[in-house]
N, C-alpha and C positions, 0 to 999 in steps of 0.2 A: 504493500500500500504506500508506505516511503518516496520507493523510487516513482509507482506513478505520480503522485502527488511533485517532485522533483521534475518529471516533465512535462506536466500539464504548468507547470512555475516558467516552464525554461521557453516552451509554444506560444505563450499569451500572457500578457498583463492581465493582474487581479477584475480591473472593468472589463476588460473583454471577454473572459471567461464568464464574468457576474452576467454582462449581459448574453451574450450565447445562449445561457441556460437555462434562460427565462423563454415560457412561450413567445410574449409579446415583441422581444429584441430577438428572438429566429423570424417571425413572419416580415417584423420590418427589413432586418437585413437581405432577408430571401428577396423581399420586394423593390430594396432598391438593387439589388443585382440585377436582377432580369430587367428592371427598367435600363438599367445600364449599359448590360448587354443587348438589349432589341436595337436601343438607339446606336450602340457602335456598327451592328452588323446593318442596320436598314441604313445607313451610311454608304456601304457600297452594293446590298441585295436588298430586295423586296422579293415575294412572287413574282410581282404585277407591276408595272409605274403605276406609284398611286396617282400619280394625276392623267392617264389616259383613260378616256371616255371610249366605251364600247357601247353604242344605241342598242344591239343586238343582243346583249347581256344584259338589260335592263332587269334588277329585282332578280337577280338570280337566288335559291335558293340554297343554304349552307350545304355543302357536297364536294365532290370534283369537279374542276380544278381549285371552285372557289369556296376555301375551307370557312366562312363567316356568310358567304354570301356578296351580292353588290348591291351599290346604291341603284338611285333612278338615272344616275347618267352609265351604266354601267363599270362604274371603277370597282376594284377589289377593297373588299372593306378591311380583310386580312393588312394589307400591305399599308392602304394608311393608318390604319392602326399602329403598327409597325413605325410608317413615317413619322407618327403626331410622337411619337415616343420620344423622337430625336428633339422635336417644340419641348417637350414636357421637361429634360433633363435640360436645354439650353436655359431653361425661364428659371428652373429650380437653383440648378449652379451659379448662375447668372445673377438672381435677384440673392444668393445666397453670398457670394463676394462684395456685389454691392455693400450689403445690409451687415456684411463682416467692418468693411471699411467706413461706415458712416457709424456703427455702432463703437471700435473701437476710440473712431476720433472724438464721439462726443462724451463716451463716456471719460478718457483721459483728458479731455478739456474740463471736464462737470468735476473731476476729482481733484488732479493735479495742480491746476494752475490758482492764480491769484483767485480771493473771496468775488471782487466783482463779476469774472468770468465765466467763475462757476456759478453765480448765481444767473449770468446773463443767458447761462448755457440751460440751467435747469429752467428759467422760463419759457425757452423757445423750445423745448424739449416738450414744455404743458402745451404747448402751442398747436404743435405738430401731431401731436399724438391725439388731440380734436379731433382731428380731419380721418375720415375712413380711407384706406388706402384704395377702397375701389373709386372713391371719387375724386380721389388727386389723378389716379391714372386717368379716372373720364374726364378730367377737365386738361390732364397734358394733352393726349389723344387730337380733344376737338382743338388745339392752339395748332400741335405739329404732324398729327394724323397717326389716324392708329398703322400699330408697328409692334413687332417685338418685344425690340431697341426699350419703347418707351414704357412697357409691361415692367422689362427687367428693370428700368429706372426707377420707377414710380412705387413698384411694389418693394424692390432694396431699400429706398429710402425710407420708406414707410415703416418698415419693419425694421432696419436700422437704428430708427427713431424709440421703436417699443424696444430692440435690443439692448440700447442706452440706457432707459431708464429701470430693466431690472439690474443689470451690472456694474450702473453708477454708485448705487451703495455698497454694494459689493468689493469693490475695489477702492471705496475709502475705508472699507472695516479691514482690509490687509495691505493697505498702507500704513496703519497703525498697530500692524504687529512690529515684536522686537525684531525680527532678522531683517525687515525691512527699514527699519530704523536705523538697525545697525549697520547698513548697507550705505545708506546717506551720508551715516558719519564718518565712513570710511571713505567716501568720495564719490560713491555712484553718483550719478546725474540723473534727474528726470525721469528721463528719454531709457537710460541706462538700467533705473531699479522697475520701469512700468515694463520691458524686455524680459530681464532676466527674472524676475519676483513677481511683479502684478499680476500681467498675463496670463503667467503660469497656472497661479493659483484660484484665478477663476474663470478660465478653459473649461472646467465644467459646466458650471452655469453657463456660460458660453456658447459651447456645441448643441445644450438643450435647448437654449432659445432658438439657437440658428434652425435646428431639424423641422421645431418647429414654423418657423416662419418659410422654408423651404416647402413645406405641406401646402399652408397659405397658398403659397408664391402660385403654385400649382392650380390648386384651385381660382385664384382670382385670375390669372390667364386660362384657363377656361370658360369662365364668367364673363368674362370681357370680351375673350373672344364669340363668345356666341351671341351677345350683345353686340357687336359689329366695332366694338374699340382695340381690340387686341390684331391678333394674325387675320392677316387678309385672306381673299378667298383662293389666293395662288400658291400660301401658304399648308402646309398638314397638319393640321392643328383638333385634339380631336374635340375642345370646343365649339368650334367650325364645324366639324363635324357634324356634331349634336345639336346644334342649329339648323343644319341642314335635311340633317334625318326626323327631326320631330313634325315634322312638318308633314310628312307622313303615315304618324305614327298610329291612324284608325288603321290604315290598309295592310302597311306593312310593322306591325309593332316589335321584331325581335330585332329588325337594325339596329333601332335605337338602344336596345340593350347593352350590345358590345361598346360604345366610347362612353355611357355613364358609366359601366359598372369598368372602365380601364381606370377614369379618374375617379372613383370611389376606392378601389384598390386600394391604388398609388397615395392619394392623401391617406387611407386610415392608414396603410404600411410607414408611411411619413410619422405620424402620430402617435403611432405602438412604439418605433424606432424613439421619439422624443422622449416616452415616459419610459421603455424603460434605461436608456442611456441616464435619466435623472437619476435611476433607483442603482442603476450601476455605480455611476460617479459617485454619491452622496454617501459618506462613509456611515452617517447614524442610519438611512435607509438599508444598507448592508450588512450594516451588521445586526440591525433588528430582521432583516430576511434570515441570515445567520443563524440565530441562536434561533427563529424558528424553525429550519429544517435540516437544523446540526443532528443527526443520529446520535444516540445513547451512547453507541458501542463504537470507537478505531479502532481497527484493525494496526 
């Protein structure tokens, strides 16, 4: 028992393991893989080009050659399927870098710097966090036309803004521990102890927010896009999609099935990943998982 215990130590960090073993962190991880992998592979295959129109394949029904079925202009539902995958991990990565960099800079503005700054930073912090992030993206959209581009923008900033304000406290309660203290009076810099020390130590809270907002991101580019402010019609998007298919959805109602229940997936796998990567990270949630299903008996 020893040695295994030594190489399950030596394969994975104690979080990776914690979450591994948890239902909820298998099904998210499962899910953003395959999301992962659809969209690397429909990068250079599909079945079908999702965007060729076959009149003669109108409404086909799930079968050979077409495993989902087609829409009413005859495209493969399989393949954009497939395509929108590659929208779905762009908007998520995308609006999830974004929402990394506006979150780190305001929360180290809101912590570090002068009292005015930080205070100037926590009001427009209340400011922003007003505003729903579907409607800053509707209102970029109609100035510069819907886009991607302005999904990934609108939805990183927004959630950026909420990532600030859980880890703006956060990173002034460990700023004010000793090692970081001690760090300053040995010379660190700013710039140098939020690097080495701040970061570090609330990288969990951190990654939780991001997965979560990455969930988000997903669903408001679908929202948006089916609403006509996100990806255009030239786009694969399966927003777009769902839009397009509902619209028939007395005649043929199982089209519509396949792009809701791809972004239903994808967000709850987004969401199970968030909670349990919290329950993984968070040492007092671990270790009360711990001593409940520590066995009586080691071997």
């Amino acid at each position: 028992m020893t040695t295994v215990q030594g190489r399950q130590r030596r394969w994975a960090p104690r979080w990776l393991r914690a979450l591994l073993s948890s239902g909820p962190g298998r099904f998210g991880v499962a899910v953003v893989l395959v999301i992962a992998l659809t969209a690397a592979v429909a990068t250079f295959w599909t079945p079908f080009d999702p965007m060729l129109a076959d009149v003669r394949g109108r409404w086909a029904a799930p079968g050979f050659p077409h495993v989902l079925g087609t829409d009413g202009t005859g495209r493969d539902i399989l393949s954009l399927l497939m395509a929108g995958a590659r929208t779905t991990a762009f908007v998520a990565v995308g609006a999830g870098v974004v929402a990394t960099l506006v979150g780190v800079l305001l929360a180290a503005l809101g912590a570090l710097t002068a009292r005015w700054m930080r205070e100037t930073v926590a009001v427009l912090v209340d400011i922003l966090i007003a505003f729903p992030v579907l409607m800053i993206a509707m209102m970029i959209s109609a100035v510069w036309g819907g886009s991607l581009w302005v999904v990934v923008f609108a939805v990183g900033i927004g959630f950026g803004v909420s990532i600030a304000r859980v880890t703006r406290p956060e990173l002034r309660r460990v700023q004010q521990s000793d090692f970081v203290l001690a760090g300053r009076a040995n010379g660190l810099t700013s710039g140098q102890s939020l690097v080495h020390h701040l970061l570090p130590n609330i990288a969990p809270v951190f990654i939780v927010q991001l997965s979560w907002s990455m969930a988000v991101a997903v669903l408001a580019e679908a929202g948006l896009s089916y609403l006509g402010f996100g990806a255009s019609l030239a786009d694969a998007s399966w927003g777009v999609l769902l839009a397009d298919l509902q619209r028939y959805i007395g005649v043929h109602p199982l089209t519509v099935v396949w792009p809701g229940l791809a972004i239903t997936i994808t967000v709850l796998g987004l969401n199970l990943l968030g909670d349990a990567l919290r329950e993984a990270t968070d040492p007092t949630l671990s270790h009360r998982s711990a001593e409940t299903h520590t066995p009586g008996v080691v071997a």
